[in-house]
N, C-alpha and C positions, 0 to 999 in steps of 0.2 A: 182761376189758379193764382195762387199768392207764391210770390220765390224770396226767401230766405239767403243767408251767408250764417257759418255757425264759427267758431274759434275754440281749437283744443289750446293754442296757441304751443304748438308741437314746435321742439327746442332740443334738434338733434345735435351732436358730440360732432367735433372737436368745439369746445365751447369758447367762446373770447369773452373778456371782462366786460363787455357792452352786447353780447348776445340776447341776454331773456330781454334787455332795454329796446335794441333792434325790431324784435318779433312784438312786442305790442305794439309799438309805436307804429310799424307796418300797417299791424292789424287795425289800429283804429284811423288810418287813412286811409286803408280798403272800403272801412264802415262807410268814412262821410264821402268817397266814394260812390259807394252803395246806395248812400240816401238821395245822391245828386241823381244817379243814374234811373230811380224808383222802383229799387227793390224795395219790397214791404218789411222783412223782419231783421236782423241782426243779433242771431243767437250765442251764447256765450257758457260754454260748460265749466264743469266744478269740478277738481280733481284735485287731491296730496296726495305727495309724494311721490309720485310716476314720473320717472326721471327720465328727460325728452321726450315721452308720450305727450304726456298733457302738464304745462306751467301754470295753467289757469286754475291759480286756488284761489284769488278774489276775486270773481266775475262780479259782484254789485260793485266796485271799485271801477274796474275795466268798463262797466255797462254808463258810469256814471261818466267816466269818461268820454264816451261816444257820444250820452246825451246832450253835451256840452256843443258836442261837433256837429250835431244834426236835429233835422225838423221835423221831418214828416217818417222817419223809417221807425218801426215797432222794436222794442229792447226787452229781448226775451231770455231768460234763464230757462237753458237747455244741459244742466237741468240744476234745482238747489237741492243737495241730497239732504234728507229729512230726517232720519237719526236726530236725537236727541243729543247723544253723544255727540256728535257733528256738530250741526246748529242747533241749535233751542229754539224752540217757535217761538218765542217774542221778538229775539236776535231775528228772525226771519220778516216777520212782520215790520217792523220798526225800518229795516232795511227797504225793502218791496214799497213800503208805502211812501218812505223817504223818495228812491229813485221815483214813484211815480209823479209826485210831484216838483221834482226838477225836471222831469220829461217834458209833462206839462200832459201826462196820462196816458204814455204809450210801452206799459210796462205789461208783458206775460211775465204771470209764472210758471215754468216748469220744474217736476217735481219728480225726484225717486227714491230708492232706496240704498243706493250704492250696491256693487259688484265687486271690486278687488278686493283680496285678502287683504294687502298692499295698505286701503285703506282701513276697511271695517276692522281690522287687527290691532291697528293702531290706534284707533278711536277707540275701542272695545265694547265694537258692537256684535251682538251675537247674529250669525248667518240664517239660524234657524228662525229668529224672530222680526228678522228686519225691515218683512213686511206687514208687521203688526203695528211695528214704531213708526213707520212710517206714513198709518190710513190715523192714527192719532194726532201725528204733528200736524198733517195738512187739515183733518177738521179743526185743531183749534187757531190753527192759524188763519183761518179762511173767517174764523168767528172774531180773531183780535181783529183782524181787519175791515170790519164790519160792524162791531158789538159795540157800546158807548153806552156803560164801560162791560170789556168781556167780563163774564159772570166768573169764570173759572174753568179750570177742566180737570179731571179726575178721573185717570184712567191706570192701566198695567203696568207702560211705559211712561206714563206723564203727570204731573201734580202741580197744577199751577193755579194760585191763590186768584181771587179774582184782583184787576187792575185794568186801567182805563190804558189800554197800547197805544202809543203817541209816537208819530203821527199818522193819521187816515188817507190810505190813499183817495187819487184824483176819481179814479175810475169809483164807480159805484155796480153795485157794492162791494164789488173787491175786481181784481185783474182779471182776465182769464187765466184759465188753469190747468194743467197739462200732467199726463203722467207719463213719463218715457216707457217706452214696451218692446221688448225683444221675442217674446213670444203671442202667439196668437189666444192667451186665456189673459196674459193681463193687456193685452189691446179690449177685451170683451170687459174685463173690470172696468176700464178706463171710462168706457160707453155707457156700464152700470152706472158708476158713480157722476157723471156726466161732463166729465173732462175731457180736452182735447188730448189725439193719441200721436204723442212722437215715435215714430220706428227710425227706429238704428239700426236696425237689425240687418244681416247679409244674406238678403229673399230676392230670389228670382223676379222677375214682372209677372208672371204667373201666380206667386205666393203672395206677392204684395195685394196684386186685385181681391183673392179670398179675401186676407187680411183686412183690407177697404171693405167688403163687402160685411162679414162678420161684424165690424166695427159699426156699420150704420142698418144691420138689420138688430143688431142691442137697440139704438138707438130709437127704434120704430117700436119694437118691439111692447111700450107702455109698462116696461118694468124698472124705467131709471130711476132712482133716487138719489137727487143729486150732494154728494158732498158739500158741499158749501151751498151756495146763495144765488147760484145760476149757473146754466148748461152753458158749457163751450164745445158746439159741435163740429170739430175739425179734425185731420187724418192729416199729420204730415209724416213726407219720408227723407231722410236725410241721406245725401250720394253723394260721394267726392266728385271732382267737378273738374273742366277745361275746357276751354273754346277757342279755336283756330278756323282759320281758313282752309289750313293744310292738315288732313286728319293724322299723317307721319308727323308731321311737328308738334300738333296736342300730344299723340302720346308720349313722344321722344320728351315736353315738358312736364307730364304729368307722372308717369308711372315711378318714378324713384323714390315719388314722396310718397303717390300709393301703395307702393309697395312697403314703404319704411311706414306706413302708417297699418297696413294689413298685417307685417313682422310682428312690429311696437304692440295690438291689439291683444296678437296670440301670446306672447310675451307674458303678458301682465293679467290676461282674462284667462288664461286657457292651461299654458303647460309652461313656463317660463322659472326660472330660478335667478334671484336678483342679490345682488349687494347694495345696497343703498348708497346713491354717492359715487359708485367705483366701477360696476359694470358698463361697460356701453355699447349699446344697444348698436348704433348704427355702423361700428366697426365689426362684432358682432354679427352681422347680419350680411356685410359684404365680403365675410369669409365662410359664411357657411351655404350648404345647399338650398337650392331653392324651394319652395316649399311644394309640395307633392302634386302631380299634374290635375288630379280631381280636384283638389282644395280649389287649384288657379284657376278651376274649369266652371267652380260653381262661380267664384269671386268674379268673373272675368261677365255674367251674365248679371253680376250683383252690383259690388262696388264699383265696377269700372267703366259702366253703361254710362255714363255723364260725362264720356270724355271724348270730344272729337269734335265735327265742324259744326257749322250753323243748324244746317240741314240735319242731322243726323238728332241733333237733340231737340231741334222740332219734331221729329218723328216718336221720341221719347218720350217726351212730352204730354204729346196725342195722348199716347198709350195709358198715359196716369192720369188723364184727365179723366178720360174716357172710362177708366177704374172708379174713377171716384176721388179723386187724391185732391185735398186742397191744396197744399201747399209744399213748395219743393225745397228743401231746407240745401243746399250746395256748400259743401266742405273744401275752401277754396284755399284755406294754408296748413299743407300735409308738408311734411318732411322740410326736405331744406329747397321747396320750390322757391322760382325767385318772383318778388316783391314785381317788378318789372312785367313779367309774365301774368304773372294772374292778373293786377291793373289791364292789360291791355287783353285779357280773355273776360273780364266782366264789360269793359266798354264794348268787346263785338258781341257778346250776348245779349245785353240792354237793347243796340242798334237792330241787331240782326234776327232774334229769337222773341223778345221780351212780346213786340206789342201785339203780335196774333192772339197770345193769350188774354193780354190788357182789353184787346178791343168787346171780348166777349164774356169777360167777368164780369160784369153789373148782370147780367142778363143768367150766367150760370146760378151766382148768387142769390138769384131773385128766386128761382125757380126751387133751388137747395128748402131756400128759409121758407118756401109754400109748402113743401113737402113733409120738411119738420118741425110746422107750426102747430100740429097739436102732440103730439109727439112731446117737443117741449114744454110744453102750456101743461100737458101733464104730467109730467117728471118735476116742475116747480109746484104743483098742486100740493108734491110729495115734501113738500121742506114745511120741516113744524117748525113753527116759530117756537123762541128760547125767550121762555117767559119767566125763567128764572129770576127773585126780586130780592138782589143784594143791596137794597138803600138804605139797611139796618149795618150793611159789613161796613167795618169802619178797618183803621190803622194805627196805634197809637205808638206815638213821639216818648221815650221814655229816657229824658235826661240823665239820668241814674245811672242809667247802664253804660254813659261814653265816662270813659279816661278821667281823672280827675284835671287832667294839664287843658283838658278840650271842655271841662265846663263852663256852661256863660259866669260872667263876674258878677259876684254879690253886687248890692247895693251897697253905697254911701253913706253915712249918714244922713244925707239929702235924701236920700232916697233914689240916686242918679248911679246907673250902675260904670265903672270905672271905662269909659268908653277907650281907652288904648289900651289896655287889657286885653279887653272885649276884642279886638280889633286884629289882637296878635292868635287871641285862640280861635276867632275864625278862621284866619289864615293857616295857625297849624291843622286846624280840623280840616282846612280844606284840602 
């Protein structure tokens, strides 16, 4: 079992002029934190516009910042959504490979397609097609990151000439690779194409073990073909998170944010009507009813199972292990919890919870990678190499066509071209 931290970097109202400043800077002392204590990942999701839901619209920025602050913990985009419209796989590439070498090669990638109107409206990406745009981008970006030089790609959503993507990450041949899933067919894509499966989703421990289950009988199955350039076979699930002594006092510190982050969710995914800027959410939400006893009944076995004393999330724990679940991704700054609070709920979990699972991971590990050693071995059978041979595509420099104020300077009569001329139209060219 591998345990995570992830960051909406939620940025609830009434706002002060150093508030968004406050909540990262928290957030990446939680990280190096994190990485002292030996949690494994440090995830960081990707959202515009969602006004105190989620701040985090540069996670490779924020990510590059933690890898600054730490050593050994994994820097993982949970998730880069993949629209074109969004990012551009080169913009994706260039980035990915960048952070992984400032990490020093401790970069995932995860990947989707976005969900809010909020967003995909604004980008103008179409709903109906977003998961077409999105099995485009991550193949050719899987191939920037890998290809020297990528040949090109040409597809419904994509046209991209070929060019040598600079720079190559650490890892070979590319990061691992991750599709977020909220439903049980694209957890089964995920396993097709041989990526690791994030769930976000708000499943029972009952629905999650299918889920785990479906996920690694794909995997077994000898019908993967892997999207990129190798299988990453993993099942995490993401849970908001608290740890106490006193299980009254977990929740008395945890549910306000929980609850402002289950509100904020329906809000923005579900049924919610927004002003951009001007509604808000968290006054909002403590003037109106609570939300309907079923909703709380399923939530309260979903999202809010990761909250209480030592003991109790060992018992938890067990349960996902014993499902199958590699890794437990813990959503530890919801609402306006405090800074204070969660620091001293990740040191009693580290101390108290962390090492029964630590002691016996090499050994689960071992046994996983026997199991899914041919499994893999042939789903990599399945990747054709890209024998594609552009040594004849060239680029050509065509002077002609810049500005006449931005052309190089004649020659001299020496034959010596006017070098402070020369010197000034570089400088406006540039």
């Amino acid at each position: 079992m591998r345990f995570g931290v992830i960051y909406l970097l939620q940025t609830p109202r009434p706002w002060t002029e150093d508030s968004e400043e406050r909540v990262i800077n928290e957030a990446l002392e939680q990280i190096e934190l994190a990485d002292k204590l030996g949690f494994d990942y440090a995830w960081a999701a990707e959202h515009h516009f969602l006004d105190e839901y989620s701040h985090s619209s540069a996670p490779e920025v924020f990510l590059a910042a933690a890898a600054a602050r730490t050593k050994n913990i994994r820097l993982a985009h949970g998730i880069v959504s993949l629209p074109p419209a969004v990012n551009h796989p080169a913009r994706v590439a260039e980035r990915i490979a960048t952070l992984d070498l400032i990490s020093g090669g401790r970069v995932d990638l995860g990947t989707g397609q976005g969900s809010t109107q909020h967003e995909l409206g604004a980008f103008g990406v179409d709903r109906a097609t977003k998961s077409e745009q999105w099995k485009e981008s991550l193949e050719a970006i899987l191939r920037m990151l890998s290809e020297v030089p990528f040949t090109g790609y040409k597809g419904d959503w994509l046209d991209v000439p070929p060019r040598n993507v600079l720079p190559k990450p650490k890892q070979k041949p590319h990061p691992p690779a991750w599709l977020a899933c909220s439903m049980p067919t694209t957890i089964e894509k995920a396993a097709r194409l041989g990526l690791g499966a994030l769930s976000f989703a708000f499943t029972t421990p009952e629905e999650g073990a299918e889920r785990v289950a479906a996920y690694y009988r794909t995997l077994e199955s000898g019908e993967v073909t892997p999207i990129g350039k190798a299988v990453n076979a993993n099942f995490a699930v993401a849970m908001p998170f608290f740890c106490h002594e006193d299980e009254q006092t977990a929740y008395d510190r945890a549910l306000g944010g929980i609850d402002f982050y289950v509100n904020s969710f329906m809000h923005f995914y579900v049924s919610g009507t927004h002003k951009p800027g001007i509604t808000d959410l968290q006054a909002n939400f403590a003037a109106k009813e609570a939300l309907p006893e079923e909703n709380l009944a399923r939530m309260d076995g979903a999202v809010r199972q990761a909250v209480g004393t030592p003991q109790k999330l060992r018992e938890l724990i067990r349960v996902q292990e014993e499902a199958g679940v590699d890794q437990i991704i813990f959503q530890v700054q919801l609402g306006a919890n405090k800074h204070e609070h969660i620091v001293e709920s990740l040191e009693l979990f580290a101390r108290e919870v962390m090492p029964e699972f630590v002691e016996r991971r090499e050994a689960r590990e071992a046994a996983k990678a026997e199991r899914l050693a041919v499994p893999i071995q042939t789903a990599l059978s399945r990747i054709v190499p890209n024998t594609e041979d552009v040594s004849g595509y060239e680029i050509h420099t065509d002077f002609e066509q810049w500005p006449e104020q931005f052309m190089p300077p004649a020659p001299d009569a020496d034959g010596d071209a006017d070098t402070q001329a020369g010197a000034g139209d570089a400088n406006a060219a540039g």
